[in-house]
C-alpha positions as MATLAB code, in Angstrom:
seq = 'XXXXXXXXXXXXXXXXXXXXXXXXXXXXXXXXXXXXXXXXXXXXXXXXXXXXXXXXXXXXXXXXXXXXXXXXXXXXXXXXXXXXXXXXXXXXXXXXXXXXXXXXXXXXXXXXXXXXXXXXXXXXXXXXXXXXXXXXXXXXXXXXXXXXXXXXXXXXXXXXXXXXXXXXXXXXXXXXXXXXXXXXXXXXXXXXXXXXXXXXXXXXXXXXXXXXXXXXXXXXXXX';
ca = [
       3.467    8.256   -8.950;
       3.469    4.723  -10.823;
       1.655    1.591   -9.955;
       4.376   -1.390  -10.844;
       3.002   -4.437  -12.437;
       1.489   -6.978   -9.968;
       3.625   -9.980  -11.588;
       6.832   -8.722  -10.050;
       7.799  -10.346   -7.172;
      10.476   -9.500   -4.722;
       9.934  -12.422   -2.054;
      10.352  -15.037   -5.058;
      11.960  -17.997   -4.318;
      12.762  -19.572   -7.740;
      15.801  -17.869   -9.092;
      14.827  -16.983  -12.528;
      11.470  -15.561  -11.253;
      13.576  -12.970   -8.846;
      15.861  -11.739  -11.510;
      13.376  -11.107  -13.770;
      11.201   -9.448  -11.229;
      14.236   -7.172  -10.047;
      14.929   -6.222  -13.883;
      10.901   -5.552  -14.396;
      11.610   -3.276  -11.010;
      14.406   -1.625  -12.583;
      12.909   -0.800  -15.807;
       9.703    0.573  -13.827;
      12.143    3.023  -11.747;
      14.222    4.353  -14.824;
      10.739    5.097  -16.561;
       9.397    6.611  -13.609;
      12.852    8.962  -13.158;
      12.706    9.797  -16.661;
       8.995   11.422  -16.118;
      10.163   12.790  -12.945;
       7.498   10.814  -10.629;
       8.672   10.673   -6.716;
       7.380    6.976   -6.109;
       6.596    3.347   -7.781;
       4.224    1.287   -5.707;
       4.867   -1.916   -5.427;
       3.130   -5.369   -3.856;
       6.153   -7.147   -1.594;
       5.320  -10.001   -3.336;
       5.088  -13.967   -2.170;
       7.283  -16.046   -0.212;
       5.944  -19.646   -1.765;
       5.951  -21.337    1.866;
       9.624  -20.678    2.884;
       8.159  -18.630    6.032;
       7.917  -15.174    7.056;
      11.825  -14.759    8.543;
      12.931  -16.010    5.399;
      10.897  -13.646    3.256;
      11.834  -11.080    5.280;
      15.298  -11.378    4.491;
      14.700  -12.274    0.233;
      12.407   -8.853    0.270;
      15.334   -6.564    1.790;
      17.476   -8.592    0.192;
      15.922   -7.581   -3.436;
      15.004   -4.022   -2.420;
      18.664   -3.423   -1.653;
      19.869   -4.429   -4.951;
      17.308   -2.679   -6.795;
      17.936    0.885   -4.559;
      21.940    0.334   -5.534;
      21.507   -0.242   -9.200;
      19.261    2.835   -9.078;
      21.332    4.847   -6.995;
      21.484    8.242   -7.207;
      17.479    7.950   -8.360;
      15.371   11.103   -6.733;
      12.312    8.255   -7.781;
      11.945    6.206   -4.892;
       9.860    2.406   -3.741;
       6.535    2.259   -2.085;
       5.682   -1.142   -0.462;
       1.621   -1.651   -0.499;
       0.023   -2.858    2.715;
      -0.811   -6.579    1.454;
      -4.251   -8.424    2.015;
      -2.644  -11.147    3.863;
      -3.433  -14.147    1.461;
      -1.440  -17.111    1.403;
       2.416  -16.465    1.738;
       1.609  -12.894    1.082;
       4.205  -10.508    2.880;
       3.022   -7.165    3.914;
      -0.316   -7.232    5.831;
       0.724   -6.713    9.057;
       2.724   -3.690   10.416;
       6.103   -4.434   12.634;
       7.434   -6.751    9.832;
       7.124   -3.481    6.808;
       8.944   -1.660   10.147;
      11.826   -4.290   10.441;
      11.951   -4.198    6.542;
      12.769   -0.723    6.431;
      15.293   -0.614    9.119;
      17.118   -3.477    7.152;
      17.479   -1.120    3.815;
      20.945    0.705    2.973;
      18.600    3.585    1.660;
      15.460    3.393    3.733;
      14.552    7.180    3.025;
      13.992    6.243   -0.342;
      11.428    3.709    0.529;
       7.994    4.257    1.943;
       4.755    2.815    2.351;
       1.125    3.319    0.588;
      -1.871    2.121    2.215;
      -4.592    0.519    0.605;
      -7.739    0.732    2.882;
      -9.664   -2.498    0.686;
      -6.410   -4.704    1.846;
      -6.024   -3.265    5.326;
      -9.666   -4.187    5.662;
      -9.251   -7.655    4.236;
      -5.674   -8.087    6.590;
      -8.111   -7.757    9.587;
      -7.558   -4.074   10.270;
     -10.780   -2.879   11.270;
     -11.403    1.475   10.744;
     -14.869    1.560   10.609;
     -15.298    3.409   13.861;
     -12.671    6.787   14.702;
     -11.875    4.828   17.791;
     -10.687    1.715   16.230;
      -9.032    4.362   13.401;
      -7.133    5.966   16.036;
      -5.723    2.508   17.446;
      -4.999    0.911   14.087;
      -2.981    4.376   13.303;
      -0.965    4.321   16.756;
      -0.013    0.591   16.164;
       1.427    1.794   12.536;
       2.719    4.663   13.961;
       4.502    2.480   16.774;
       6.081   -0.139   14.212;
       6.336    1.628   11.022;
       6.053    6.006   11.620;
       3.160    7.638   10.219;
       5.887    9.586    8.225;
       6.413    6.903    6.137;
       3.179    6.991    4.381;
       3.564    8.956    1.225;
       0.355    7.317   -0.763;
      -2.968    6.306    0.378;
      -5.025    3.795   -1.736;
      -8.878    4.652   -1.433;
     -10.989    1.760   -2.310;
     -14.181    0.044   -0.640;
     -14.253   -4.104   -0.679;
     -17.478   -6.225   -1.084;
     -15.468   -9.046    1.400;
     -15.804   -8.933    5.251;
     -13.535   -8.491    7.700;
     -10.276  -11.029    7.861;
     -11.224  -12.231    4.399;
      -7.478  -11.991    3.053;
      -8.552  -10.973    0.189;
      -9.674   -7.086   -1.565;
     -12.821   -7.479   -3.766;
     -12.787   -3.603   -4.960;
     -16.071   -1.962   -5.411;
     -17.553    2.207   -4.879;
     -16.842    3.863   -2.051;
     -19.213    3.487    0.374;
     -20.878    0.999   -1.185;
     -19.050   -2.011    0.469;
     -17.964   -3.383    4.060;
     -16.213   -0.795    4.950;
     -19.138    2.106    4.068;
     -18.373    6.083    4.613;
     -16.914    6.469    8.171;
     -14.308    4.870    7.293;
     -13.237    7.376    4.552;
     -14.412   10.276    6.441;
     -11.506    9.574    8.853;
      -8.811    9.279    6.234;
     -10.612   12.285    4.477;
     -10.365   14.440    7.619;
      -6.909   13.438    8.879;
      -4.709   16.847    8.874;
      -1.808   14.239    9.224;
      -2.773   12.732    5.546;
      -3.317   16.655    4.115;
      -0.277   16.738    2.272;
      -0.535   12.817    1.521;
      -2.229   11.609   -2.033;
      -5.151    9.935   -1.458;
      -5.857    7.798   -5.190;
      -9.178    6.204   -5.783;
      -8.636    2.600   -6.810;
     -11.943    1.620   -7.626;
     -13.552   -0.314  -10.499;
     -15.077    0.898  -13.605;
     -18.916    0.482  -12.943;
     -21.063    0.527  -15.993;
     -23.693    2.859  -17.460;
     -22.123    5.140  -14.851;
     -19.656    7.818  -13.951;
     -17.862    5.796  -11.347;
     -14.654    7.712  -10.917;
     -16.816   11.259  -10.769;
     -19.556    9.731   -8.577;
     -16.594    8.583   -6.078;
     -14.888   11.695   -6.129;
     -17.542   13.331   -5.441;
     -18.765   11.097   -2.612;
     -14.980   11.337   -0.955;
     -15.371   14.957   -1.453;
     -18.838   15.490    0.241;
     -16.838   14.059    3.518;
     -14.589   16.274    3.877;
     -15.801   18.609    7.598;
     -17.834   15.620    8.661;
     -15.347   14.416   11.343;
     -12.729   15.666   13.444;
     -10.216   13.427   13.965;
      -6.701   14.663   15.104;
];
C-alpha cells in the first residue's frame, strides 16, 4: 500500500492544476503496479469554493479518467476520510457513498479511514456506543466493505476542529477507548490498521505505539 503525495488534487478547479494532479496520480499507480501493492491512498482533494455538487462531479469526474488510463491495473484508489477544512471534500460519509456509485470501476476504489480526521470532521468514537453509531451511519452510506485501510493516529485538536494535529496514541483527544474499539473489531481483522503518528524525540515512538495498540487488543468486545 502507497500513500500518494498530498499536492495532488482531484477536485481542482484550475485546469493546469487537474492535469497535472491526474498525471502525478498516474505515475503513483504504475509505480505502485510495478511493486505489486493492492492500493494508493489518496486525499479527494479541494474544490476552491465551487460547492460540494460541483466537486462531487470534478472528483468522479478525475477518478474515472485516471481508473481508464490504468485499466486493466490489479492496483487500485483509496479515498481518505478528509478533516473537513475549508472546501475539503471527503469528511462526511453519504457524499464518498454517491462518489463511488458514480465510478465506471467502483470495485477498484475503496476507502481508508483516518481516525485523527474523523475526529477532527466531528465524528465522535470515544465511547463503543457512539463507535457503534458512527460505524452504522458508514455502513448505511458507504458499506463497511469498502474499507480496505485504517489510519491509526491520535490528534492534540478537539472535537469539530477541521483540522488533524497528529500526536501518540493515546496521548491526545481521542485517548485509548477509542483504539481499543478499532483494535477489537473482528470486522477490521483482516483490514490494515497503519500507525500514522509523528516521530517524537529522544524516544521510540513507532515501538512505544505499537506496543500501546497492541496491549489493547482483549480489552473490549465490540461486535
Amino acid at each position: 500500500m502507497a500513500l500518494a503525495s498530498p499536492l495532488i488534487n482531484l477536485c481542482a478547479p484550475d485546469d493546469d492544476i487537474l492535469k497535472r494532479s491526474l498525471d502525478a496520480l498516474y505515475d503513483e499507480l504504475v509505480r505502485a503496479e510495478a511493486l505489486g501493492l493492492s492500493w494508493v491512498v489518496i486525499q479527494p482533494g479541494k474544490h476552491d469554493g465551487q460547492g460540494d455538487e460541483w466537486a462531487q462531479r470534478q472528483l468522479a469526474s478525475s477518478v474515472n479518467k485516471v481508473l481508464e488510463r490504468t485499466r486493466g491495473f490489479k492496483c487500485g484508489l483509496l479515498l481518505e476520510t478528509a478533516a473537513g477544512g475549508e472546501h475539503e471534500v471527503g469528511a462526511s460519509f453519504e457524499p464518498l457513498g454517491r462518489l463511488r456509485r458514480k465510478l465506471d470501476e467502483s470495485r477498484r476504489v475503496g476507502v481508508c479511514l483516518d481516525t485523527a480526521k474523523l475526529f477532527a470532521a466531528s465524528h465522535d468514537f470515544r465511547e463503543l456506543g457512539t463507535y457503534r453509531l458512527m460505524l452504522t451511519e458508514f455502513d448505511r452510506t458507504v458499506g463497511l466493505k469498502h474499507v480496505k485501510a485504517i489510519h491509526l493516529c491520535d490528534t492534540q485538536l478537539p472535537l469539530g476542529s477541521k483540522v488533524a494535529s497528529p500526536t501518540q496514541i493515546g496521548r491526545g483527544e481521542l485517548g485509548t477507548d477509542a483504539f481499543a474499539f478499532f483494535m477489537n473489531d473482528s470486522r477490521f481483522a483482516d483490514v490494515p490498521l497503519i500507525l500514522e503518528t509523528p516521530p517524537a524525540a529522544g524516544t521510540d515512538a513507532l515501538g512505544d505505539n505499537l506496543k500501546r495498540l497492541l496491549s489493547l487488543r482483549g480489552s473490549v468486545q465490540v461486535a
